[in-house]
C-alpha positions in Angstrom: -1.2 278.6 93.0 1.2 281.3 92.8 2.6 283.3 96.1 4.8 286.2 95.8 7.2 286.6 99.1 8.9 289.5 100.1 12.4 287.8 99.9 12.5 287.7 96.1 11.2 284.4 95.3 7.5 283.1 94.7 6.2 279.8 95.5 4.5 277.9 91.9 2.4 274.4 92.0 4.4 271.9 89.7 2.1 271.2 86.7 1.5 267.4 86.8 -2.0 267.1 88.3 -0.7 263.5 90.2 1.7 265.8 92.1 1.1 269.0 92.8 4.1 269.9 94.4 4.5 273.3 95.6 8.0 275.0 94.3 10.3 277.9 95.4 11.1 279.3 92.4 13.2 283.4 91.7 10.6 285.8 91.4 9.7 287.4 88.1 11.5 285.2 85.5 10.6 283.0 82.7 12.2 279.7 83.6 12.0 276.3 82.8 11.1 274.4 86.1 11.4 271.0 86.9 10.0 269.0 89.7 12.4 267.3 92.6 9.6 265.4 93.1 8.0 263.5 89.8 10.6 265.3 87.7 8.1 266.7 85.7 9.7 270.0 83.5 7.7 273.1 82.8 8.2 276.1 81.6 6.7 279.1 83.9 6.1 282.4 82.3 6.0 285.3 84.8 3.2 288.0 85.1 2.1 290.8 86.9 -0.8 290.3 89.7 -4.2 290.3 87.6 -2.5 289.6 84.2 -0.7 286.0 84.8 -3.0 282.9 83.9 -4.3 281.1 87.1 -3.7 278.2 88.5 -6.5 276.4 87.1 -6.0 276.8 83.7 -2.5 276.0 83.7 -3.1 272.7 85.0 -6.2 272.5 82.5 -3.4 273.8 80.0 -0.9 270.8 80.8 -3.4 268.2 81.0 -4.7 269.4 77.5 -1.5 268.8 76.2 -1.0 265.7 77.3 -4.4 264.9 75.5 -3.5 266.7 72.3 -0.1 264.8 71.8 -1.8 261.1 72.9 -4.4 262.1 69.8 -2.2 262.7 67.7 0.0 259.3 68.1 -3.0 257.6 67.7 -4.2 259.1 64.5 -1.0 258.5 63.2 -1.0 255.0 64.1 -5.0 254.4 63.1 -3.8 256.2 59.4 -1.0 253.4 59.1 -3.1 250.8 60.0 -5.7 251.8 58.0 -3.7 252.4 54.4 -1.0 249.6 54.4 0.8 251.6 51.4 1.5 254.5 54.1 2.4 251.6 57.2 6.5 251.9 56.3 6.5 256.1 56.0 10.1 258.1 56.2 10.4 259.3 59.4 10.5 262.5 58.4 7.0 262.2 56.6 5.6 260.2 59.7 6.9 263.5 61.7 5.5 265.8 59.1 1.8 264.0 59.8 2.3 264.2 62.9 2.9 267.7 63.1 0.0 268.3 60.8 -2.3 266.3 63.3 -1.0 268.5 66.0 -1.9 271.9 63.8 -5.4 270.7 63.7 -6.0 270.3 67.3 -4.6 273.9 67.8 -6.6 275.4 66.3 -9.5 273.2 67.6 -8.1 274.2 71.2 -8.1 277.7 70.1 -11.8 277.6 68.6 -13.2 276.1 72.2 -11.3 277.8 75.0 -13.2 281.1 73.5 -16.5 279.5 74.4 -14.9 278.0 78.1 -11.5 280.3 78.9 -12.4 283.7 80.2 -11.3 286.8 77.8 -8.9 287.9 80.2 -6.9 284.7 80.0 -7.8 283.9 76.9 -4.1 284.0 74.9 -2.4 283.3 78.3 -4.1 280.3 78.4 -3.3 279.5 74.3 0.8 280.8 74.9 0.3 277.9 78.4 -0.6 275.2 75.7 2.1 275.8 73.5 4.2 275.6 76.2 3.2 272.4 77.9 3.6 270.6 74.5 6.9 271.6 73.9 8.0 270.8 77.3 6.7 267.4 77.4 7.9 266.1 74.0 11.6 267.8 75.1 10.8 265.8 77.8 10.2 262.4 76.1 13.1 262.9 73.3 15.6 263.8 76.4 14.5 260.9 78.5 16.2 258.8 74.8 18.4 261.5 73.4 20.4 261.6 77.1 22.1 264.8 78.3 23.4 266.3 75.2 19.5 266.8 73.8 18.7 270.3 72.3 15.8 271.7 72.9 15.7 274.5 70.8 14.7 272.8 66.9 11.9 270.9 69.0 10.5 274.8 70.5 11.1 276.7 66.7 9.1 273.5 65.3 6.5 273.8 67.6 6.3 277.4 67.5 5.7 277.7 63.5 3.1 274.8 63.6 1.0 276.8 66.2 1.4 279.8 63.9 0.8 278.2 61.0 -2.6 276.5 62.0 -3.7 279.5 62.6 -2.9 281.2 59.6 -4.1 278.1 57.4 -7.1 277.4 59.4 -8.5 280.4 61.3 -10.2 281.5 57.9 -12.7 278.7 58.1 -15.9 280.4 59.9 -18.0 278.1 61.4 -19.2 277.5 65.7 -17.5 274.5 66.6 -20.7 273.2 68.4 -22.8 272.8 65.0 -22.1 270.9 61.9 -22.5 272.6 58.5 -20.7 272.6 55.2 -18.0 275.4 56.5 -17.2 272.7 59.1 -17.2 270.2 56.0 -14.7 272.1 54.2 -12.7 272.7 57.2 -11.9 269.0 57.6 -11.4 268.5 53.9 -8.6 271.2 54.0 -7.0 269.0 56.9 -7.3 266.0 55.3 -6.1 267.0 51.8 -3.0 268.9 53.5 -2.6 265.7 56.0 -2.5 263.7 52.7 0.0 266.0 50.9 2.5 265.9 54.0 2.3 262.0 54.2 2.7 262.1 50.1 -0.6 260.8 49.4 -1.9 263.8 47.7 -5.1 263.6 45.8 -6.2 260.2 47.8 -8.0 260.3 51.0 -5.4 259.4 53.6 -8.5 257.5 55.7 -12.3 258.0 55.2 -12.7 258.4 58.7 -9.3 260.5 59.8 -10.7 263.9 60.5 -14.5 262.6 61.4 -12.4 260.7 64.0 -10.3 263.2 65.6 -13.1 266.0 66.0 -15.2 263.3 67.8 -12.4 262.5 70.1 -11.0 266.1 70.6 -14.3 268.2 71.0 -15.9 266.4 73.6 -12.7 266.6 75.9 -11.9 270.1 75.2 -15.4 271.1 76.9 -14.1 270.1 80.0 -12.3 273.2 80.0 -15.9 274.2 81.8 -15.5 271.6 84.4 -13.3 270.2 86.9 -11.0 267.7 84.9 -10.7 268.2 80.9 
């Protein structure tokens, strides 16, 4: 819920669903809003009446998040496990994986809020994703970095692999609700660019990887249609 007063201020719902506290917040300004009550931080993008995302989605958009970042730990962990010669990786590869991981499920978020996400809320709802990832991973690396954290590599890292998922694969044609060799090739060019990022290129990182992580994401993303996600 959102509620505009006269006295320059407007009243914002914090975005963790086990809270729900209701916020005073300035009118009109992007800010980055965090919770007296569960300390949960968010970032809230102003709009004008008609043209801001509701309420409902922006909860569906933080919950999402929270589902898109668990997946991707545990692929990374379920890859290790499975190929022992990749269980001691750099930590810059592991992030690189990681990050890869997380490019997929954009664009897997972006092919099934068109079927679920009304048009008119459509990018709003895509820009509130984004959002609610960076904020909760600048979240969990301040809670261990301590006061002096910066935020900003995390939001430019986060930015370009939203961008770049869709640029590597939006091209891919296929309904996400049917299977089919465009589908096919779709999880072959994850798994070959997984591979090349965790320097296993030419090998397949884990015969079930990408079978795995579509049969995890896809059925919780069509939740968007439904109360929870």
């Amino acid at each position: 819920m959102t509620v505009e007063s006269d006295n320059g201020s407007e009243i914002v719902c914090c975005r963790n669903a086990r809270c729900r506290q209701q916020l005073r917040i300035p009118a009109g300004e992007m800010l980055q809003v965090t919770c007296p009550t569960c300390q949960t931080s968010f970032t809230h993008r102003p709009g004008q009446p008609g043209k801001r995302l509701s309420d409902e989605f922006q909860m569906k958009a933080w919950t999402l998040a929270e589902l898109l970042l668990a997946i991707s730990r545990e692929s990374m962990m379920l890859i290790k496990r499975q190929a022992p010669a990749l269980s001691n990786l750099p930590r810059k590869q592991e992030w690189e994986g990681f990050i890869e991981v997380l490019k997929v499920l954009f664009n897997l978020t972006d092919r099934v809020a068109t079927l679920y996400v009304p048009v008119n809320e459509y990018l709003l709802f895509l820009d509130a994703v984004e959002d609610a990832v960076i904020d909760q991973m600048n979240a969990a690396f301040r809670k261990q970095a301590g006061p002096d954290y910066d935020d900003v590599p995390l939001k430019i890292s986060i930015a370009a692999a939203f961008e770049d998922s869709q640029k590597f694969y939006h091209p891919h044609r296929f309904m996400i609700t049917e299977e089919g060799a465009e589908k096919d090739k779709y999880l072959k060019a994850f798994g070959d660019a997984l591979a090349g990022k965790l320097g296993a290129r030419g090998t397949r990182v884990t015969p079930h990887g990408t079978r795995a992580e579509r049969k995890s994401v896809q059925p919780s993303l069509r939740g968007l249609d439904g109360e929870t996600i």
